[in-house]
PQR file with spaces between the fields and no chain letter, atoms N, CA, C, O and H, PARSE charges and radii, in Angstrom:
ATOM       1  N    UNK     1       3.380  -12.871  -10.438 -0.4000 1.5000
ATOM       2  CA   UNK     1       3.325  -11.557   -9.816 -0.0000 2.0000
ATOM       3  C    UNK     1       2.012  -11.337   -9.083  0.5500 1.7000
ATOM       4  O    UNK     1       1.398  -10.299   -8.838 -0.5500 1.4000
ATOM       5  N    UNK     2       1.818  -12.312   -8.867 -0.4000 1.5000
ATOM       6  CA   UNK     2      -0.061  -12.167   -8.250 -0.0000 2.0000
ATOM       7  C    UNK     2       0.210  -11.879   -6.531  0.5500 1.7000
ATOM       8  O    UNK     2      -0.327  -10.976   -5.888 -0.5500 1.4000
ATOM       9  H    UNK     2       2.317  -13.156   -9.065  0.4000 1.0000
ATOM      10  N    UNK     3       0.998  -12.704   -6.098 -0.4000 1.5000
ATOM      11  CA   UNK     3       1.746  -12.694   -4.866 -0.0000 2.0000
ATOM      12  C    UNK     3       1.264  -10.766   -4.253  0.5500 1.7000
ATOM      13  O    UNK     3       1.612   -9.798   -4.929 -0.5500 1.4000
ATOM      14  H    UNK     3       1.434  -13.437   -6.620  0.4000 1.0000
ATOM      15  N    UNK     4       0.860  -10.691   -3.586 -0.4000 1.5000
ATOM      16  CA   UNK     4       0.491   -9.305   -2.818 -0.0000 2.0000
ATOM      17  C    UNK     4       1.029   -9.279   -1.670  0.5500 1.7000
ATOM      18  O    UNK     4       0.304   -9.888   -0.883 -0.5500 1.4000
ATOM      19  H    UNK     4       0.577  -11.477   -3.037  0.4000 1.0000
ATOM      20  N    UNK     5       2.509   -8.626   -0.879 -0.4000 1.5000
ATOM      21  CA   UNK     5       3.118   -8.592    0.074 -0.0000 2.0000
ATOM      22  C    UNK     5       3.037   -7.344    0.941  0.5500 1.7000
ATOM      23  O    UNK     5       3.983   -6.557    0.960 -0.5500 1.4000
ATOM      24  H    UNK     5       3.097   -8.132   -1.519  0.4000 1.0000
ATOM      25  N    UNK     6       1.779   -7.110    1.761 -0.4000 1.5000
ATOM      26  CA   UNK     6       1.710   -6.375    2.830 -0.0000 2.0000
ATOM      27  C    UNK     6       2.792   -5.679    3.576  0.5500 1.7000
ATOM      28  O    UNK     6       3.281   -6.357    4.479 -0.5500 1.4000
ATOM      29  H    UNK     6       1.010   -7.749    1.746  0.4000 1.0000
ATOM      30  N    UNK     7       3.366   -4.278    3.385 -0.4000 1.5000
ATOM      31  CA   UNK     7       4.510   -4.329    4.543 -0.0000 2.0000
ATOM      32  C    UNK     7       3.974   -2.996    4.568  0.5500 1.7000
ATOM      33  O    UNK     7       4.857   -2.214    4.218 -0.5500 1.4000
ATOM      34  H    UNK     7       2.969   -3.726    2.652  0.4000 1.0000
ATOM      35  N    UNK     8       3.006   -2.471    4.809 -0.4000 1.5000
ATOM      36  CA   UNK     8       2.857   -1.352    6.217 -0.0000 2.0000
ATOM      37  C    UNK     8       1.521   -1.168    5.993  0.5500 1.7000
ATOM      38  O    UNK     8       0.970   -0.973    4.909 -0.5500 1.4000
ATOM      39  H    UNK     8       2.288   -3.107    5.094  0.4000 1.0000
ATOM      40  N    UNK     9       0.935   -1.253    7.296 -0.4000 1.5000
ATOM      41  CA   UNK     9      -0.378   -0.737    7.224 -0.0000 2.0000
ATOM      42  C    UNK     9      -0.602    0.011    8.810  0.5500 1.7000
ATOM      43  O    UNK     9       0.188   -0.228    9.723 -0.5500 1.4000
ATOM      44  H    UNK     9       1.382   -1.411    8.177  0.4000 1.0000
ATOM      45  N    UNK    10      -1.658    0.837    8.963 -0.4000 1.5000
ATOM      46  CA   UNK    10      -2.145    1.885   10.022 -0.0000 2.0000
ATOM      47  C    UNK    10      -3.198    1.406   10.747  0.5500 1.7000
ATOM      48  O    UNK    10      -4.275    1.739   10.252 -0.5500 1.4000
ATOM      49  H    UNK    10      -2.300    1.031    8.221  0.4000 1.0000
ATOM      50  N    UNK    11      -3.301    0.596   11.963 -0.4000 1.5000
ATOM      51  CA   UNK    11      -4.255   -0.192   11.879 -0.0000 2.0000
ATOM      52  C    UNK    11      -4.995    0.918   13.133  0.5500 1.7000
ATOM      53  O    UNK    11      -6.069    0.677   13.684 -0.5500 1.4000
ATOM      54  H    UNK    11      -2.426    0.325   12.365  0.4000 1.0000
ATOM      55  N    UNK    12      -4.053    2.266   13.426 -0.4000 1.5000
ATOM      56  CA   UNK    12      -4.675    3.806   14.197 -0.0000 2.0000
ATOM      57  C    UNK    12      -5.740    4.089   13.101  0.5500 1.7000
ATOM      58  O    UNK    12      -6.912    4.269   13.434 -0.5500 1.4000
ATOM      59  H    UNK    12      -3.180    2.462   12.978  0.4000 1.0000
ATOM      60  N    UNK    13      -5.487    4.117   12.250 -0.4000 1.5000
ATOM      61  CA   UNK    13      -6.594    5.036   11.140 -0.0000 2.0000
ATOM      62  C    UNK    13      -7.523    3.857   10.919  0.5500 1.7000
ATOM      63  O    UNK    13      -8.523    4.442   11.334 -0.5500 1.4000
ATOM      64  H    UNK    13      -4.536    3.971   11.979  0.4000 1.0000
ATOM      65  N    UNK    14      -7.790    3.149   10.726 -0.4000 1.5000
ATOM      66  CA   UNK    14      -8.648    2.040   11.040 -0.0000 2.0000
ATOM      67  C    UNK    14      -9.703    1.918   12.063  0.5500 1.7000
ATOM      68  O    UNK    14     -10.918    1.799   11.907 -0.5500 1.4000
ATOM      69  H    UNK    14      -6.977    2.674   10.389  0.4000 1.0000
ATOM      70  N    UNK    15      -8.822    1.982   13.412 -0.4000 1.5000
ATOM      71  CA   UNK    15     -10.081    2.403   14.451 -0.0000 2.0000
ATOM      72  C    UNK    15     -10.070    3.869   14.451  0.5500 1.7000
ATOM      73  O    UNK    15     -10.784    3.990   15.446 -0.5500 1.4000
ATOM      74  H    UNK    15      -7.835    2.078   13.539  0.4000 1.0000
ATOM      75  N    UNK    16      -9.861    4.851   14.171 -0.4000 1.5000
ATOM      76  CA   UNK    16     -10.163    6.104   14.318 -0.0000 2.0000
ATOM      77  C    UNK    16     -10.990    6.858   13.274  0.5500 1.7000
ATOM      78  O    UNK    16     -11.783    7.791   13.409 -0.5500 1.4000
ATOM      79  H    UNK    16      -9.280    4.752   13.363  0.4000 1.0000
ATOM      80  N    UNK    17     -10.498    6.058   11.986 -0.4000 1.5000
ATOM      81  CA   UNK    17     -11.763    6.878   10.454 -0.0000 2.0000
ATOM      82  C    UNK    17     -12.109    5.658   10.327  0.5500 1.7000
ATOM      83  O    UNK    17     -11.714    4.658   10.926 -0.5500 1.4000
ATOM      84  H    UNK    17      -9.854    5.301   11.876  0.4000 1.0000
ATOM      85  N    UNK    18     -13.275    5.854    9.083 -0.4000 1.5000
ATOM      86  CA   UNK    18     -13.819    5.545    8.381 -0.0000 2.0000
ATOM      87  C    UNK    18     -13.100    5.608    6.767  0.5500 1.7000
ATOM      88  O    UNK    18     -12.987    6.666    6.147 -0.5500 1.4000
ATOM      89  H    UNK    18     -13.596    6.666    8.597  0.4000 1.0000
ATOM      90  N    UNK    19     -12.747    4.552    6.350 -0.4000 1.5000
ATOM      91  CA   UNK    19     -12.114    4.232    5.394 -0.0000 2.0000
ATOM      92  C    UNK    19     -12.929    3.932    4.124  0.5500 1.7000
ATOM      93  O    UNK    19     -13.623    2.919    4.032 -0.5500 1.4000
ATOM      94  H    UNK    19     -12.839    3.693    6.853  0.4000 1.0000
ATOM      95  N    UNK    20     -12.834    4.718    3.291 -0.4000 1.5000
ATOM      96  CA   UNK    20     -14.164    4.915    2.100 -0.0000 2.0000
ATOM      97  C    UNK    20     -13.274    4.106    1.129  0.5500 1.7000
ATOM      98  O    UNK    20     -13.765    3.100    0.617 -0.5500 1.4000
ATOM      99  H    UNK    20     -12.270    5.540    3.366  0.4000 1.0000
ATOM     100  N    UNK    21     -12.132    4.427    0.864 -0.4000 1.5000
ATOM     101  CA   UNK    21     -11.827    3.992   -0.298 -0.0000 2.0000
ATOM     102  C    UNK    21     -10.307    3.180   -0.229  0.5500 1.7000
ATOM     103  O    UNK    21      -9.856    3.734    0.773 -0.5500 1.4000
ATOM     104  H    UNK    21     -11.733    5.244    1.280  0.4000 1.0000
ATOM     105  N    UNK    22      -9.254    2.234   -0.657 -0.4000 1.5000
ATOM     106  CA   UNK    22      -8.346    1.823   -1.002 -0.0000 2.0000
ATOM     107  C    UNK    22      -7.622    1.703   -1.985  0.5500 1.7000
ATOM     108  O    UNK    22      -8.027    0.921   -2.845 -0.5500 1.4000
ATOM     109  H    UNK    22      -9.620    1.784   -1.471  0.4000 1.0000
ATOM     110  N    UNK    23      -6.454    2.336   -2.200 -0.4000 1.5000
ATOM     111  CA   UNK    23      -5.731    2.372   -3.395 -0.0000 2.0000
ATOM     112  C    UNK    23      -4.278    1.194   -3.082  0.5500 1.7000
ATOM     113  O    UNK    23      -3.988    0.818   -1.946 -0.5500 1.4000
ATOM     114  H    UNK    23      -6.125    2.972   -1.502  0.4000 1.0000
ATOM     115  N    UNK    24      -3.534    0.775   -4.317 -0.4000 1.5000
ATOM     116  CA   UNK    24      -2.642    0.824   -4.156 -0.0000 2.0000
ATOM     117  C    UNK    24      -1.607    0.769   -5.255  0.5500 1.7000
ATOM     118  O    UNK    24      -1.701    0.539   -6.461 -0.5500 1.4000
ATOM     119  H    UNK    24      -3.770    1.082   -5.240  0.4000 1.0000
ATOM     120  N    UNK    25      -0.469    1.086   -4.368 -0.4000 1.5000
ATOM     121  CA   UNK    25       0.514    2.059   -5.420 -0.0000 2.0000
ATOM     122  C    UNK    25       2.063    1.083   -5.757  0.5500 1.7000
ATOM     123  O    UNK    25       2.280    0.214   -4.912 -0.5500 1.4000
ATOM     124  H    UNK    25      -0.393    1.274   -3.389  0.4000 1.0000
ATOM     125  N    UNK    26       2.699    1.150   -6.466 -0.4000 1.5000
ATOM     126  CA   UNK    26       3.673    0.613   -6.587 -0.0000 2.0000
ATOM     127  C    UNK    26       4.861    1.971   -7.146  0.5500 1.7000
ATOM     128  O    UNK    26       4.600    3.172   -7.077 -0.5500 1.4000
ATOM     129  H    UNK    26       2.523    1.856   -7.152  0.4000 1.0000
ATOM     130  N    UNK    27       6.014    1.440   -7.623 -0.4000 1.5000
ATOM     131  CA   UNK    27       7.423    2.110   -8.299 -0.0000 2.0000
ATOM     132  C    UNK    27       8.131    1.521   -8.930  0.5500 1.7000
ATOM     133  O    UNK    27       8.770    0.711   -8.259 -0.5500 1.4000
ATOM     134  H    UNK    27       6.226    0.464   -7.680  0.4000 1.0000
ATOM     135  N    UNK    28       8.410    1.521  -10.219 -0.4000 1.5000
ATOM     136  CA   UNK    28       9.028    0.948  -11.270 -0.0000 2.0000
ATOM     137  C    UNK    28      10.457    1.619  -11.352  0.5500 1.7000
ATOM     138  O    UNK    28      10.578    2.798  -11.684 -0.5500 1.4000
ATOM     139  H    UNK    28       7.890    2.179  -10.764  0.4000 1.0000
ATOM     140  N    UNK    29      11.724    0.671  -10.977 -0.4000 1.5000
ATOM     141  CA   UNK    29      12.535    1.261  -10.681 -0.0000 2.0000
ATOM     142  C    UNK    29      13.541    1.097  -11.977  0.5500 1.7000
ATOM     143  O    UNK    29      14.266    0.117  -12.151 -0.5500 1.4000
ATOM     144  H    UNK    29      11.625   -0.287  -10.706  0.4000 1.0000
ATOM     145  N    UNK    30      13.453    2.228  -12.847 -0.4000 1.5000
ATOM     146  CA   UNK    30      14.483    1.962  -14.614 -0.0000 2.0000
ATOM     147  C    UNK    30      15.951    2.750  -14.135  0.5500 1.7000
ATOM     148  O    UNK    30      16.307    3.286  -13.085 -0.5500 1.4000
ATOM     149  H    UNK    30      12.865    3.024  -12.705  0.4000 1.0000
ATOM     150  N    UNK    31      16.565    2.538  -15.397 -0.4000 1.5000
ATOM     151  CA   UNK    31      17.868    3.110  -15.221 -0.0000 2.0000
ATOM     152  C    UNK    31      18.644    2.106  -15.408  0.5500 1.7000
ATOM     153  O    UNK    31      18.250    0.942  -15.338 -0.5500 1.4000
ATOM     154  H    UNK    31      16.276    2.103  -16.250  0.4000 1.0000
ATOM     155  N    UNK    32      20.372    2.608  -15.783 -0.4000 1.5000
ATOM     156  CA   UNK    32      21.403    1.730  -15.352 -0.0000 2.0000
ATOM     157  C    UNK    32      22.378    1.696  -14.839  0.5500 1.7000
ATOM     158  O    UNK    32      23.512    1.635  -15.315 -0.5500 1.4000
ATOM     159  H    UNK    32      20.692    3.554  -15.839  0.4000 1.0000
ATOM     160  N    UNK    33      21.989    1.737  -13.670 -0.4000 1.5000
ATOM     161  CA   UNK    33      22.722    1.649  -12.221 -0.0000 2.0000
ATOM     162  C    UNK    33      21.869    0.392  -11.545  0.5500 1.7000
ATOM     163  O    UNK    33      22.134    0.007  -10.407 -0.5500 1.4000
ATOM     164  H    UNK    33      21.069    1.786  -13.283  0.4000 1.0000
């Protein structure tokens, strides 16, 4: 699970701010369906 798969990034807010900090988020999808 180390594997880290990029699928969207803002590369507008990049040249336009200043980017202090990076998070990132995931969703654990339960249930049974």
């Amino acid at each position: 699970m180390d594997d880290i798969k990029i699928i969207a990034t803002n590369r507008k807010a990049y040249h336009d701010y200043f980017i202090e900090e990076q998070h990132e988020a995931g969703i654990a999808l339960t249930g049974t369906e």
